[in-house]
DRENTORKOL-47459 format. One record per residue (C-alpha): residue number from 1; x, y, z. Coordinates in steps of 0.05 Angstrom, whole numbers. Example, Ala and Ser with C-alpha at 12.3 -4.5 7.8 and 13.67 -1.06 7.14 Angstrom:
@n:1; px:246; py:-90; pz:156 $
@n:2; px:273; py:-21; pz:143 $
END
This chain:
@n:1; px:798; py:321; pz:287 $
@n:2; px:869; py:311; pz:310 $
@n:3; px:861; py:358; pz:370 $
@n:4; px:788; py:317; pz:383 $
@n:5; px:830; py:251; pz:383 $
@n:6; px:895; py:275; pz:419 $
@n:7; px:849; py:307; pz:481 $
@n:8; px:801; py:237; pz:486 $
@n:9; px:867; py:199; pz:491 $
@n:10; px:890; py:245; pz:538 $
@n:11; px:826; py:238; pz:582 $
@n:12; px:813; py:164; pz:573 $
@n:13; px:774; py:157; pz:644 $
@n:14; px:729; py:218; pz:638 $
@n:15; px:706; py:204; pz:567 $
@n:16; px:697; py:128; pz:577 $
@n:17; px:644; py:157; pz:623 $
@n:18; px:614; py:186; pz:560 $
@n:19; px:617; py:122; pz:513 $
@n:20; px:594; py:77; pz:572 $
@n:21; px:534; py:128; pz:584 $
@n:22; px:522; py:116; pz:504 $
@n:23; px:527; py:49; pz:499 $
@n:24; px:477; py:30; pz:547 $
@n:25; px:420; py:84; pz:520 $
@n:26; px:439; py:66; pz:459 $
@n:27; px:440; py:-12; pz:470 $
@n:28; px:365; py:2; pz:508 $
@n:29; px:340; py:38; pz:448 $
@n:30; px:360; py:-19; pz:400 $
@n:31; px:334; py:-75; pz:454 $
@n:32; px:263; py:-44; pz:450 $
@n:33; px:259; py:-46; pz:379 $
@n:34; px:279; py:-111; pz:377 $
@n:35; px:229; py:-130; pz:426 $
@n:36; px:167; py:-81; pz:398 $
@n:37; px:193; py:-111; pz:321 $
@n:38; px:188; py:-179; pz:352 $
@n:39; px:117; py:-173; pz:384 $
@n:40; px:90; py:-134; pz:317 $
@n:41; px:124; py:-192; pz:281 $
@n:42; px:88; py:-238; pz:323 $
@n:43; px:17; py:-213; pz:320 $
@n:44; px:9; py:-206; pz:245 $
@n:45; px:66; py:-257; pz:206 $
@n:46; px:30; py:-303; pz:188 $
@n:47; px:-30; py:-258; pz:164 $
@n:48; px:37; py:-223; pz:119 $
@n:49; px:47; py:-291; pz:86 $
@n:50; px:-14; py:-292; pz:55 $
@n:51; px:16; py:-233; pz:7 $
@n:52; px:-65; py:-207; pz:4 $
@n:53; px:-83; py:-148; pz:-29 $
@n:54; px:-159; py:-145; pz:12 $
@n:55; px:-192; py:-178; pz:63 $
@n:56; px:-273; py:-190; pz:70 $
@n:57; px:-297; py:-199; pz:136 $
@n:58; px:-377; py:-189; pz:162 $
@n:59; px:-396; py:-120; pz:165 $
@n:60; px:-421; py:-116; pz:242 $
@n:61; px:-351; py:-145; pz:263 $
@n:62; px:-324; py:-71; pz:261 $
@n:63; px:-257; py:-100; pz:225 $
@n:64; px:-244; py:-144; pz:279 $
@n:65; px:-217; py:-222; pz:252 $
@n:66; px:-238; py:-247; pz:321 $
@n:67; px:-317; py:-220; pz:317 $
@n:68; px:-329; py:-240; pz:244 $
@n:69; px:-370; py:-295; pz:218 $
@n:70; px:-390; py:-301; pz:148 $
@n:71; px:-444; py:-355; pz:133 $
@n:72; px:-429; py:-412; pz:82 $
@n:73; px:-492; py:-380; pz:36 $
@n:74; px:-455; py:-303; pz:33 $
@n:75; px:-386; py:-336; pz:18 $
@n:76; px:-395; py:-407; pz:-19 $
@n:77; px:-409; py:-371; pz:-93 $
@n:78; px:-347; py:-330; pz:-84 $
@n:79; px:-287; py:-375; pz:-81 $
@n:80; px:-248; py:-376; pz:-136 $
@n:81; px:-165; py:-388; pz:-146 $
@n:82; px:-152; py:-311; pz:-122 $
@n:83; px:-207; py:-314; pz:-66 $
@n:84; px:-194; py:-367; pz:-1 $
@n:85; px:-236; py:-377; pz:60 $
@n:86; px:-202; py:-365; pz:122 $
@n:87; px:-230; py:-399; pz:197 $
@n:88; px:-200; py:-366; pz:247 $
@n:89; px:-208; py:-379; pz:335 $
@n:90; px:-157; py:-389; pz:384 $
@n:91; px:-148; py:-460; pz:411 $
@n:92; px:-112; py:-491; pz:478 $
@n:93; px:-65; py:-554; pz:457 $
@n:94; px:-30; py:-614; pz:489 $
@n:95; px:2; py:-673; pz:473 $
@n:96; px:-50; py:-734; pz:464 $
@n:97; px:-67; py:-771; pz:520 $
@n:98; px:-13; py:-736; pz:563 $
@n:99; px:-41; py:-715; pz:632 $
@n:100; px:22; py:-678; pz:654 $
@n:101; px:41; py:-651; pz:579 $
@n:102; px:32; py:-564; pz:583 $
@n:103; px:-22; py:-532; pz:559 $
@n:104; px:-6; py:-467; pz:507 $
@n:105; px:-46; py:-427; pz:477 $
@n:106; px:-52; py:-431; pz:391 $
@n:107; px:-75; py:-403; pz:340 $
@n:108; px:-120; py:-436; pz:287 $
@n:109; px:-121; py:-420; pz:219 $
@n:110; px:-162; py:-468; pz:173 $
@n:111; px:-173; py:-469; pz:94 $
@n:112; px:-167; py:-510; pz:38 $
@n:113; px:-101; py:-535; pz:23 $
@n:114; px:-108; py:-523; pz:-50 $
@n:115; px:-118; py:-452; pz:-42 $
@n:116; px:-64; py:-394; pz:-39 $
@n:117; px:-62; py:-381; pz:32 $
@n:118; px:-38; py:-446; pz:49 $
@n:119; px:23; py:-450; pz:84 $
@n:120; px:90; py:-471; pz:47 $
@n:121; px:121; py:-535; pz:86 $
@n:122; px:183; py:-525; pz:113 $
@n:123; px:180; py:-609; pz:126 $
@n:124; px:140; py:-662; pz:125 $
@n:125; px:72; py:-663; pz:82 $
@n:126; px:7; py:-626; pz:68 $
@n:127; px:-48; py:-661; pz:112 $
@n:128; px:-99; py:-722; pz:73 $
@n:129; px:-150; py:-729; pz:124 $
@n:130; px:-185; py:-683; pz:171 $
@n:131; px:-147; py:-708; pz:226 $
@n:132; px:-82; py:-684; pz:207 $
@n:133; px:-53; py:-615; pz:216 $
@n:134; px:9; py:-567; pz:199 $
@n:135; px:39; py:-536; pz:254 $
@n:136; px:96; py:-474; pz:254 $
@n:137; px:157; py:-501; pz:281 $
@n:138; px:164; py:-463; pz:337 $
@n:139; px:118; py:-516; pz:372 $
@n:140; px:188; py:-558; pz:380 $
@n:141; px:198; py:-518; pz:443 $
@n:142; px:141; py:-543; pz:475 $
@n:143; px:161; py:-613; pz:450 $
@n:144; px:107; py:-613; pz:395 $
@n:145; px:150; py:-659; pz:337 $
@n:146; px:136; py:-685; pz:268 $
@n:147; px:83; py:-737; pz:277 $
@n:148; px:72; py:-729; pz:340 $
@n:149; px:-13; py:-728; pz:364 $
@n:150; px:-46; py:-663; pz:396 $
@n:151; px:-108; py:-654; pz:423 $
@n:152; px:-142; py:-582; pz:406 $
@n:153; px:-201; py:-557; pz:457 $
@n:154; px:-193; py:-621; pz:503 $
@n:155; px:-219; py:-654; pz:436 $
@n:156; px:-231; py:-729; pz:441 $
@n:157; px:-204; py:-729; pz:369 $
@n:158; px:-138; py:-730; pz:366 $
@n:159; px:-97; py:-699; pz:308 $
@n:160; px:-22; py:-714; pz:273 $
@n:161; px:29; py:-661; pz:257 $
@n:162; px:44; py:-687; pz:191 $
@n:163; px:75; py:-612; pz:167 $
@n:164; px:117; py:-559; pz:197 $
@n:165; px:125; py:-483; pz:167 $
@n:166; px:157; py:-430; pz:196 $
@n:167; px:142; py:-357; pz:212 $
@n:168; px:73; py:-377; pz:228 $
@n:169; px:51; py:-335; pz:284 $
@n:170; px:-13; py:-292; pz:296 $
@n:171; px:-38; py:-263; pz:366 $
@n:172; px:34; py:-275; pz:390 $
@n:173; px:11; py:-351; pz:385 $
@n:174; px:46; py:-405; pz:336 $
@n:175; px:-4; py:-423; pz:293 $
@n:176; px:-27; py:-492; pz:277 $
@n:177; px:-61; py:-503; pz:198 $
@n:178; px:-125; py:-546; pz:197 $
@n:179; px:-180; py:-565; pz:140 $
@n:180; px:-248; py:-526; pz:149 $
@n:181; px:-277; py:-591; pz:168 $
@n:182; px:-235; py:-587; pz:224 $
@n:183; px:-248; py:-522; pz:237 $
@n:184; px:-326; py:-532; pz:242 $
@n:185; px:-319; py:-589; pz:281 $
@n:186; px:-278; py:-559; pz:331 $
@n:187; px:-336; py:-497; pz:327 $
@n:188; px:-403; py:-551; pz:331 $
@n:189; px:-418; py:-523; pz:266 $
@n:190; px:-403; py:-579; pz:223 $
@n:191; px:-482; py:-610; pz:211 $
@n:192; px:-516; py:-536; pz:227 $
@n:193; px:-496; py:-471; pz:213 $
@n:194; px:-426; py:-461; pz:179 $
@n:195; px:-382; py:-398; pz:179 $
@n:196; px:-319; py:-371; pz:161 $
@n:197; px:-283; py:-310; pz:199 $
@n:198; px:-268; py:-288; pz:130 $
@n:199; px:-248; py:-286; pz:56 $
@n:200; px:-171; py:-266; pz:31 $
@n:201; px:-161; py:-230; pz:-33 $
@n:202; px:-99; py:-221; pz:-75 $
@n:203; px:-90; py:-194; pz:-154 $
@n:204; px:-133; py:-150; pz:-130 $
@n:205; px:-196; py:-170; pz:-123 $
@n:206; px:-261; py:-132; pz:-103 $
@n:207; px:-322; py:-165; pz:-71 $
@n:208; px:-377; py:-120; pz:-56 $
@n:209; px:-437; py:-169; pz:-19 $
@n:210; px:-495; py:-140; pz:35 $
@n:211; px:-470; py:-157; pz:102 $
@n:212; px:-395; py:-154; pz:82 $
@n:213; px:-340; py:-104; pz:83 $
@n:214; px:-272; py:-100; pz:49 $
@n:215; px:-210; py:-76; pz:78 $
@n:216; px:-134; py:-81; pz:80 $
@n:217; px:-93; py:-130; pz:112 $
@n:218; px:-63; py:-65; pz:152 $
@n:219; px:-129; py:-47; pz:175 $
@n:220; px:-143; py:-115; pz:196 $
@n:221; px:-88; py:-125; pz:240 $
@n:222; px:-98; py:-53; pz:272 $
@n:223; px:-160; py:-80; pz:298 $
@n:224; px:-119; py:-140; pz:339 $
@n:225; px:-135; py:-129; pz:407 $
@n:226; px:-71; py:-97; pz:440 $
@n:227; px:-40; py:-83; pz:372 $
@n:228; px:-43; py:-17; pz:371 $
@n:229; px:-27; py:11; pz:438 $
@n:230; px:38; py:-44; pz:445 $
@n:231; px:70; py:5; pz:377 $
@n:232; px:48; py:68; pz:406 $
@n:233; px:82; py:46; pz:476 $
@n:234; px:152; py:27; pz:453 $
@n:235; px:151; py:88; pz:395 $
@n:236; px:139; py:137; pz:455 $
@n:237; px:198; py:92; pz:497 $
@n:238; px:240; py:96; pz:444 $
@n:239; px:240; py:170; pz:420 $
@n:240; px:242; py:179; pz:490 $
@n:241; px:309; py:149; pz:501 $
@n:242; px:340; py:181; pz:438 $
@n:243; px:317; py:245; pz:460 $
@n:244; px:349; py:228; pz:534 $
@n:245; px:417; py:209; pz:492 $
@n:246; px:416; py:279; pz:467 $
@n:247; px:407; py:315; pz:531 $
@n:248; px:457; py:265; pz:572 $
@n:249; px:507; py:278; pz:523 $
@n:250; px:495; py:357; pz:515 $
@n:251; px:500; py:366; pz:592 $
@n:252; px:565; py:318; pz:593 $
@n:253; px:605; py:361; pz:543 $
@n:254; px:576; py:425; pz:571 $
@n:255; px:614; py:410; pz:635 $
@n:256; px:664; py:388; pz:607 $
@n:257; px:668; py:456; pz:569 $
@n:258; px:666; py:497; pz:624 $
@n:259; px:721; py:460; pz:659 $
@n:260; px:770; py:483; pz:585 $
@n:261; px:743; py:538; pz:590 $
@n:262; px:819; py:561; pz:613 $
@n:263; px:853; py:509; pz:557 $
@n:264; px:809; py:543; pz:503 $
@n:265; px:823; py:619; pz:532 $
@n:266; px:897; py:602; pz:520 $
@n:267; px:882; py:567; pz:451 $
@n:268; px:845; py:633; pz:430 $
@n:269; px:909; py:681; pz:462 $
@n:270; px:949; py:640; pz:409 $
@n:271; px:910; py:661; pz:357 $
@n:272; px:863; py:595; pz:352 $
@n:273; px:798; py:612; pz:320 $
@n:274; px:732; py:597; pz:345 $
@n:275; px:713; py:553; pz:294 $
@n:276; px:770; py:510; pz:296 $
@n:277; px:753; py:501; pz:374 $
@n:278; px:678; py:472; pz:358 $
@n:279; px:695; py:442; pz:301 $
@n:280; px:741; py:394; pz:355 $
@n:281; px:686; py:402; pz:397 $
@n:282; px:633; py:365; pz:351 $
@n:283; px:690; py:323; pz:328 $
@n:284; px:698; py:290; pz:395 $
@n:285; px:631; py:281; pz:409 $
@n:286; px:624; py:251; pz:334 $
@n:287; px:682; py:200; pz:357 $
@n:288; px:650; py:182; pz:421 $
@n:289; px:570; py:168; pz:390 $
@n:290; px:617; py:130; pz:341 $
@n:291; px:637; py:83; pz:396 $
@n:292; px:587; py:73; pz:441 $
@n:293; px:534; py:61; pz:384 $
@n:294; px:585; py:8; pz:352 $
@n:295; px:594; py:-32; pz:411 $
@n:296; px:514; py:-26; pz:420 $
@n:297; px:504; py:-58; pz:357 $
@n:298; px:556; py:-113; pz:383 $
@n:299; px:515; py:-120; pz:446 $
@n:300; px:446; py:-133; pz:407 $
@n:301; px:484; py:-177; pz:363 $
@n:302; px:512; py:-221; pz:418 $
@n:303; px:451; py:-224; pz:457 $
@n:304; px:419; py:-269; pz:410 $
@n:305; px:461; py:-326; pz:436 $
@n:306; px:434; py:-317; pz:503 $
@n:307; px:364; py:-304; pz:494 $
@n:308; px:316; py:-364; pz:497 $
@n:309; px:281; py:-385; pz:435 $
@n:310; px:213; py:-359; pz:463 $
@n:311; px:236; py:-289; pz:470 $
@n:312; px:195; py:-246; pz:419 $
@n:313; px:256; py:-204; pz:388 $
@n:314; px:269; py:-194; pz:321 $
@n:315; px:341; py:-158; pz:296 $
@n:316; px:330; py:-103; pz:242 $
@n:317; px:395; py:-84; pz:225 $
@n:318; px:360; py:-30; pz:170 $
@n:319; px:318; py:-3; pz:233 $
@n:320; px:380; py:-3; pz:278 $
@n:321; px:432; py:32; pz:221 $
@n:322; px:370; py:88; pz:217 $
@n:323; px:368; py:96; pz:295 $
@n:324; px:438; py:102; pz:302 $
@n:325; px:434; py:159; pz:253 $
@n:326; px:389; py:187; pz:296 $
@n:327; px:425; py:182; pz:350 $
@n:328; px:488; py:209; pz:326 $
@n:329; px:448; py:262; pz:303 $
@n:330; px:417; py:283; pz:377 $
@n:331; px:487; py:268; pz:407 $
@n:332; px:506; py:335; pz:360 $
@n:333; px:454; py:372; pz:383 $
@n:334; px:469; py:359; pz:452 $
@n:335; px:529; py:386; pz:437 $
@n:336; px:502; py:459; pz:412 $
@n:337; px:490; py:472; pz:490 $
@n:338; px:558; py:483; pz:501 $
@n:339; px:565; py:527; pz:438 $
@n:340; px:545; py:595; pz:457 $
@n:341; px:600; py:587; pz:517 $
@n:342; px:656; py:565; pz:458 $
@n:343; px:629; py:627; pz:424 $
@n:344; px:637; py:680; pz:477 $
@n:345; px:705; py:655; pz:502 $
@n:346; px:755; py:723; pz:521 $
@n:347; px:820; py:700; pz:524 $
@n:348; px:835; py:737; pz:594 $
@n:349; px:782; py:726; pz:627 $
@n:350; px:776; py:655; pz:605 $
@n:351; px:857; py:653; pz:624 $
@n:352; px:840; py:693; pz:698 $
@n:353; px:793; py:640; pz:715 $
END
């Protein structure tokens, strides 16, 4: 260790080359799973705070929230305190009566407020009237307040955020909370044929019905369009990158290796043993993961100031302390591609060159 230390102190130019090439892989890797943990976060959180041990949804739909539809006769003789209907569709919103006001994109979730898959209030009230909603509070960046009047669909109804909840997002959208009656309306469903996208389980319930299938909240969400392939794309990026860390740092202290190689011939003459030579070997490149992956986790911590509210990241500091493991880990066996030149070292030859 002390002859690791002494030599990077010695060489502060060259192996700053080394931390700054680890830092920035390093800070990369962590970025990505901040952003792939912030998109997965955002396509399925507010499905998590249901805490559901099954879902029902209509056979056909192939496990897909978005293509279900379960008629008021297969569903009504079900309900019960550990059994909720769930609405589901994607709706466009703006400000009432507000020509210039943007236009996003939401998602709506509808049920009865008495039942367990309402949302919990992080302010204001649960809704009275049909023409009062519960949005997630991200809406305040789009200057959606407390009490302030949307319109959902280009509806000629409008309808008051009297309730704001947090952690509410599904499809990457914020979701907004409305009554069923709502939710049929909004569908031209109310005085004909009414449906429900589905009905949410917990103590773990079982509902076996023609025409209906049960399955997990996981399984669910792997159906959301795009769900799927966004994990597999930044788990390939990622392993990627910590398998480039590896290699970057192997080939770094394999040249630097060979350019000792007359240091370590002389360390050998003097009776040095070979052992004692890797061991400072793996110690150094210990020290240098060390400090490029610390000020990494600096970086990712500091960028949060910067990044705009709308950004879909999400810091896992369990997920980042397991990566950097990882990393440290492929740093070290990077480093076993200079071994078999430590190994082989003859004094005089290694001395001649």
């Amino acid at each position: 260790m002390y002859l690791a230390i002494k030599e990077i102190l010695q060489n502060k130019l060259r192996y700053s080359l080394i931390v700054s090439t680890i830092f920035l892989i390093t800070f990369m890797v962590f970025f990505l799973t901040s952003l792939a943990l912030g998109l997965i976060r955002a396509n399925r959180i507010a499905a998590d705070n249901w805490e559901a041990t099954g879902v029902v949804l209509s056979e056909y739909a192939n496990k897909n929230l978005t293509a279900s539809f379960i008629p008021e006769a297969s569903y009504q003789d079900k309900l019960s305190d550990d059994v909720a209907a769930l609405g589901f569709m994607s709706v466009v919103t703006n400000l009432k009566d507000n020509d210039d006001s943007e236009k996003f994109n939401l998602s709506l979730f509808a049920q009865n407020w008495d039942s367990f898959i309402a949302p919990k209030l992080t302010e204001g009230n649960y809704p009275t009237q049909d023409d009062e909603v519960v949005v997630d509070e991200s809406l305040k960046n789009y200057g959606v307040e407390l009490g302030d009047e949307i319109q959902l669909n280009g509806s000629k109804t409008s309808y008051k955020v009297v309730g704001l909840t947090t952690n509410s997002k599904f499809f990457t959208a914020p979701v907004v909370y409305s009554s069923l009656t709502t939710y049929w309306t909004l569908q031209g469903t109310l005085d004909s044929s009414r449906s429900v996208s589905a009905l949410i389980l917990k103590n773990d319930q079982m509902i076996a019905a023609d025409e209906l299938t049960q399955v997990t909240e996981d399984e669910m969400i792997s159906r959301i369009p795009g769900y799927s392939p966004q994990k597999n794309v930044f788990s390939g990026m990622i392993v990627a990158m910590i398998v480039i860390t590896g290699l970057i740092v192997g080939i770094f202290i394999y040249i630097l290796t060979i350019q000792k190689l007359g240091l370590y011939g002389v360390m050998r003459a003097q009776g040095i043993q070979s052992r004692t030579i890797v061991w400072s070997l793996f110690c150094q490149i210990f020290i240098l993961s060390l400090i490029g992956i610390g000020l990494a986790l600096i970086g990712i911590w500091a960028i949060t100031f910067v990044l705009p509210t709308t950004f879909p990241s999400y810091q896992n500091w369990a997920a980042y302390g397991a990566l950097s493991l990882v990393i440290a880990l492929m740093a070290l066996l990077g480093g076993m591609i200079s071994l078999p030149r430590v190994l082989k070292i003859d004094p005089i030859t290694a001395i001649s060159e």
